[in-house]
C-alpha positions as CSV (number, residue, x, y, z in Angstrom):
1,X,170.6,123.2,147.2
2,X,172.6,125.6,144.9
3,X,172.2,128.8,145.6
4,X,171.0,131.4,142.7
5,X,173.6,134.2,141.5
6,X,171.8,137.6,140.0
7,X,169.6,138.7,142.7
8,X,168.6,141.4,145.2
9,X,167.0,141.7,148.9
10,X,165.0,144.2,149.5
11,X,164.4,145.4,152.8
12,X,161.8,143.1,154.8
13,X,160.1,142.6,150.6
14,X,160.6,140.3,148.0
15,X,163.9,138.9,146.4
16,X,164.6,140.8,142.9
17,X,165.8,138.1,140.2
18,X,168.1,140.7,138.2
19,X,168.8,137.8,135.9
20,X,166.5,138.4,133.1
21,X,164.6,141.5,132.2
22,X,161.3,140.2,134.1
23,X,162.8,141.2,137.2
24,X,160.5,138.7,139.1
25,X,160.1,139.8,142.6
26,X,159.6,136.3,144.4
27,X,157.7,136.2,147.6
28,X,158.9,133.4,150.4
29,X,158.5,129.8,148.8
30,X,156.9,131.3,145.7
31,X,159.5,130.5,142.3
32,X,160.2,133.1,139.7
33,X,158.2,133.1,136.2
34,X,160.9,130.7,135.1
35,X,160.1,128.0,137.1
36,X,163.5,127.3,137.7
37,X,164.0,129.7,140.4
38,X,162.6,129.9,144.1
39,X,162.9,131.8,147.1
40,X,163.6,129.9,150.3
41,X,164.0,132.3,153.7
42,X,166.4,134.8,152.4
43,X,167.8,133.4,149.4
44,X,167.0,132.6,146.3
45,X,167.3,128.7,145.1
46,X,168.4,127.2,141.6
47,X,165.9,124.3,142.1
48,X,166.8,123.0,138.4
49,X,170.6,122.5,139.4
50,X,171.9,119.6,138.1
51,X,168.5,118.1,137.1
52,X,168.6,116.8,133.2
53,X,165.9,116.3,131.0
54,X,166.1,115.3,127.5
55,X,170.1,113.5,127.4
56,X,170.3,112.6,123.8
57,X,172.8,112.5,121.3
58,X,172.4,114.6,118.2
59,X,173.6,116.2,115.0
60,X,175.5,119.4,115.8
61,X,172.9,120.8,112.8
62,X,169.5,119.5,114.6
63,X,170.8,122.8,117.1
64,X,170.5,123.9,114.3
65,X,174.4,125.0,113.7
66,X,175.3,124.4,110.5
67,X,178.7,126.3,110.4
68,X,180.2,124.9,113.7
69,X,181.8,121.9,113.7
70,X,179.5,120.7,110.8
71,X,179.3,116.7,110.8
72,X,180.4,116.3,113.8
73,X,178.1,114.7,117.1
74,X,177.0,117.1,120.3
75,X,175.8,115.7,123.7
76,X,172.4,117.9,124.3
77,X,170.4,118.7,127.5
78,X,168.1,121.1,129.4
79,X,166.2,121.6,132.5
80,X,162.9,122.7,132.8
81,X,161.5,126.0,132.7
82,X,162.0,129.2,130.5
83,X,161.8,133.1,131.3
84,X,159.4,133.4,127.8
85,X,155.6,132.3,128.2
86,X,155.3,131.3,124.3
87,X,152.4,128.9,123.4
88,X,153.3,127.9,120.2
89,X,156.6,126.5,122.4
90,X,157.9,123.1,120.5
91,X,158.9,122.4,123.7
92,X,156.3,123.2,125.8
93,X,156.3,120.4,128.0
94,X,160.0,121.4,129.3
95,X,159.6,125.1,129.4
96,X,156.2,125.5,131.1
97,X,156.7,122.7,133.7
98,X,153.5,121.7,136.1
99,X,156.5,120.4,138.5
100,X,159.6,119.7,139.0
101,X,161.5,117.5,137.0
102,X,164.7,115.6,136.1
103,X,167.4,112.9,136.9
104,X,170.4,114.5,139.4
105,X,173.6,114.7,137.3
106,X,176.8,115.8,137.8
107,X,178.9,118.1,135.2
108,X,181.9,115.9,135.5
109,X,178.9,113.1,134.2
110,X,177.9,115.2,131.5
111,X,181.4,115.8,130.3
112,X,182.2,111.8,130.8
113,X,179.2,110.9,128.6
114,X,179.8,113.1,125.8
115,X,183.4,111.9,125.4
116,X,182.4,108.4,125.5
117,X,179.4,108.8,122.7
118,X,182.0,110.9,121.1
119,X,180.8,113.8,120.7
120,X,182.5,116.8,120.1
121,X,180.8,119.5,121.8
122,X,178.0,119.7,124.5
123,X,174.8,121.3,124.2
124,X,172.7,123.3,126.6
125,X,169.5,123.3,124.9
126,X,165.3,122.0,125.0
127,X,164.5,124.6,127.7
128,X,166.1,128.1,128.0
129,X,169.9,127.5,129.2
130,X,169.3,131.2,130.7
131,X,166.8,129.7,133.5
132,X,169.9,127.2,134.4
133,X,172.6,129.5,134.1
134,X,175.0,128.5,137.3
135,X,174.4,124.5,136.3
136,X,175.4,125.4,132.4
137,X,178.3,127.6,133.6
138,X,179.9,124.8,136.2
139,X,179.1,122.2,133.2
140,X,180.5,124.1,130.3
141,X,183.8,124.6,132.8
142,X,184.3,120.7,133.3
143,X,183.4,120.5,129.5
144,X,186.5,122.6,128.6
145,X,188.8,121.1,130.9
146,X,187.8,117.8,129.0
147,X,188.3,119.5,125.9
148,X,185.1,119.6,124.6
149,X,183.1,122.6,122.7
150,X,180.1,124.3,124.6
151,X,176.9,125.5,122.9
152,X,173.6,127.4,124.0
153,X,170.7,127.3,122.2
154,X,168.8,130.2,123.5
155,X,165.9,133.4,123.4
156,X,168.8,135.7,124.0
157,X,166.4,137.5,126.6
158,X,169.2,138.0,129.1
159,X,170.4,140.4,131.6
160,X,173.7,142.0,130.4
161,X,175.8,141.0,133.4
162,X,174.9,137.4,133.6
163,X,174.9,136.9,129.5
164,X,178.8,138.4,130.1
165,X,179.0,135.5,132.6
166,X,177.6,133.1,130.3
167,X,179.0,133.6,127.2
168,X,182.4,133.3,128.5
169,X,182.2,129.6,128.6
170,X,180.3,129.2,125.6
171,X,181.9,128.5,122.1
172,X,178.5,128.5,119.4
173,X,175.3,130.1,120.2
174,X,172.3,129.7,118.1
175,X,170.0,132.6,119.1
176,X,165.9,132.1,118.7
177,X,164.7,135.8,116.9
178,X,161.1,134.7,117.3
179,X,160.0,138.1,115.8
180,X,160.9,141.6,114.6
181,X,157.9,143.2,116.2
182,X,158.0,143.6,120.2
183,X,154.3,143.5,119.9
184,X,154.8,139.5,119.0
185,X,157.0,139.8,121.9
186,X,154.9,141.4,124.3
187,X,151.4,139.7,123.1
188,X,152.8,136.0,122.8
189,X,155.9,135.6,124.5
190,X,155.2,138.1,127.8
191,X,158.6,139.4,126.7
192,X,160.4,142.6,124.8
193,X,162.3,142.6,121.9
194,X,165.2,145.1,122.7
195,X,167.3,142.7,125.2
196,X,167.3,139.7,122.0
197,X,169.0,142.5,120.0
198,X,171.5,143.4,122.4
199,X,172.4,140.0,123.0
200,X,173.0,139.8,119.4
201,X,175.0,142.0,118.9
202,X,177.1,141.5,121.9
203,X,177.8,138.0,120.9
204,X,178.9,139.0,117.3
205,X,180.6,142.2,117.5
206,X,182.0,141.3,121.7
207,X,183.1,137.6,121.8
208,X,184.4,135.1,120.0
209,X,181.3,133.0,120.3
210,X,180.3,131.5,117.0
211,X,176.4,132.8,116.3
212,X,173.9,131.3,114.1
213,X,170.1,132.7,114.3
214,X,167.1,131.0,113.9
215,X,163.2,132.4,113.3
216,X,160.2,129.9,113.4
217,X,157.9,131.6,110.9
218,X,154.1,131.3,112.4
219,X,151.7,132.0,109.5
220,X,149.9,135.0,110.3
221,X,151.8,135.7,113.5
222,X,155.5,136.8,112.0
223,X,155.6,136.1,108.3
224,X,154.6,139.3,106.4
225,X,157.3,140.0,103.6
226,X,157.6,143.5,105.3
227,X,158.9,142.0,108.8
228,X,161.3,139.4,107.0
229,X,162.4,142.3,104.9
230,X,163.3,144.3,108.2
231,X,164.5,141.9,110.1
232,X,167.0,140.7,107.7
233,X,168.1,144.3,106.5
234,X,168.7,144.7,110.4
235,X,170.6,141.3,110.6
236,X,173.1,142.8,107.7
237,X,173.5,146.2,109.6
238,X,174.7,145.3,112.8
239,X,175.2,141.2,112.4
240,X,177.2,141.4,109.0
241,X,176.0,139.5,106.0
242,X,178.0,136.3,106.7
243,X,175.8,135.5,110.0
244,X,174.0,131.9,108.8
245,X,170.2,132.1,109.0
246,X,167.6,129.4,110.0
247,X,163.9,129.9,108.7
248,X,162.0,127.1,110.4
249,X,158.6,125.7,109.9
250,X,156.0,126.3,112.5
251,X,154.1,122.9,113.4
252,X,150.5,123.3,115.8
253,X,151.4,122.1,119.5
254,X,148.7,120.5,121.6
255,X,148.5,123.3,123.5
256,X,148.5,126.0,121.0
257,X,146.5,125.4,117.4
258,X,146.2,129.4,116.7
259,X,148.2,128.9,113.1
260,X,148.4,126.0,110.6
261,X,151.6,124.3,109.6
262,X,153.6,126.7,107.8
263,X,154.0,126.0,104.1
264,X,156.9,125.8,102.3
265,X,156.4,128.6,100.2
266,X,156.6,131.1,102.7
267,X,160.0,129.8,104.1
268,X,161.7,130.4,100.9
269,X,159.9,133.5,100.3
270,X,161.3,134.4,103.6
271,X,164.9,132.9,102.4
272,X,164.8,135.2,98.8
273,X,163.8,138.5,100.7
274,X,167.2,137.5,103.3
275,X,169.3,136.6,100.1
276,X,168.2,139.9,98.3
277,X,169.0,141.7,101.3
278,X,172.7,140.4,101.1
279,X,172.4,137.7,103.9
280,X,174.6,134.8,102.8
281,X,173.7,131.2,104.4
282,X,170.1,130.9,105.0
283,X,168.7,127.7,105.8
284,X,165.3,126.5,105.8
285,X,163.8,123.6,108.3
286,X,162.0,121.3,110.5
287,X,160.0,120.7,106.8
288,X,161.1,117.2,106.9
289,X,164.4,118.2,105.2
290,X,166.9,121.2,105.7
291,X,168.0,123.3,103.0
């Protein structure tokens, strides 16, 4: 068992998890709102180290990252379990786990199977790389050694110590904004938006890691021209202009119908009120084609 970094003991109480802003306080045996961490005696477990879910091979832009590495293949994984409680999840089945999942694998056998699919880079993606932080910091280590790129495909809903930790060994990030409101955040994710902005804005203007964003547009939910219009004015203020941009379409999970496909129209609305706003490489997807 690996033991969990980013956590307190309080006196004859529960363990603190200081990794994410939830702050779960985790009772003897009980696991964190993440699933992917657990309290055993006095300490606190990362039951998901080193247990992969979802090995595949992909395009570097399915990430999507369209301005890293572009054309080239990237080795992707997760765990299971994520610190956000979103319904309309297109990954639901990994993030909100009913148990505990995955095939035991080594980093050194992560690093050996990218290099012989040939892939340049590897990918810690599918469920929130956060939740698995010390398995995707040992992997992206061994990754580097082997000379391979490291990306996380993430909420961005991080403490600021461990994302410092994080974001060391990581060279491309694409960064989920699911919404500019924090009551999106609050009434379907069980989440804030403040700590997504800071981790924004620490990985553009504090490290060298490359950032792309991405926004799945929910009709009704987060698609009003005067949230895109915000969001993106934002995104030029304190990202720059040149930050690329992925406008994704919403499709209903079997788990949460509350919104309809979302139709094409409002993507490149979306796309013409971040072009107007001086964003330069917006991208539209998961339409059947990417633009």
């Amino acid at each position: 068992m690996k033991e969990a970094e980013y956590w307190k003991m309080s006196d004859g109480g529960p363990i603190e998890c200081t990794l994410c802003p939830r702050h779960c306080r985790i009772a003897d045996g009980k696991r964190g709102q993440c699933f992917g961490r657990r309290r055993i005696g006095n300490k606190l477990i990362a039951e998901t180290y080193g247990l992969v879910c979802g090995l595949a091979v992909d395009p570097i832009e399915k990430k999507p990252l369209n301005h890293f590495l572009p054309g080239s293949s990237v080795l992707s994984f997760g765990t299971v379990g994520c610190n956000l409680i979103c319904g309309f999840c297109q990954n639901f089945h990994l993030s909100q786990p009913k148990k505990l999942d995955g095939t035991p694998v080594t980093p050194e056998e992560i690093a050996e199977t990218a290099l012989r699919y040939e892939c340049e880079s590897v990918a810690f993606t599918y469920n929130e790389p956060t939740v698995f932080l010390e398995f995707a910091v040992d992997t992206a280590i061994v990754c580097h050694e082997h000379g391979l790129k490291t990306v996380a495909v993430t909420n961005g809903w991080i403490e600021p110590e461990p994302r410092k930790e994080l974001y060391r060994h990581i060279d491309a990030a694409n960064v989920d904004l699911k919404a500019f409101t924090d009551s999106f955040y609050k009434n379907l994710c069980g989440a804030t938006l403040q700590p997504v902005l800071d981790t924004l804005v620490y990985l553009k203007k504090e490290t060298s890691v490359h950032l792309e964003v991405t926004t799945l547009i929910i009709p009704g939910k987060n698609d009003s021209p005067e949230e895109i219009d915000a969001m993106t004015k934002w995104a030029v203020s304190n990202l720059g202009p040149d930050v690329p941009w992925h406008f994704s379409a919403y499709h209903p999970t079997a788990t949460w119908r509350d919104a309809p496909v979302t139709p094409a129209e409002t993507l490149f609305t979306a796309k013409s009120i971040a072009e107007a706003n001086g964003l330069q490489h917006i991208h539209i997807g998961n339409l059947g084609i990417t633009i």
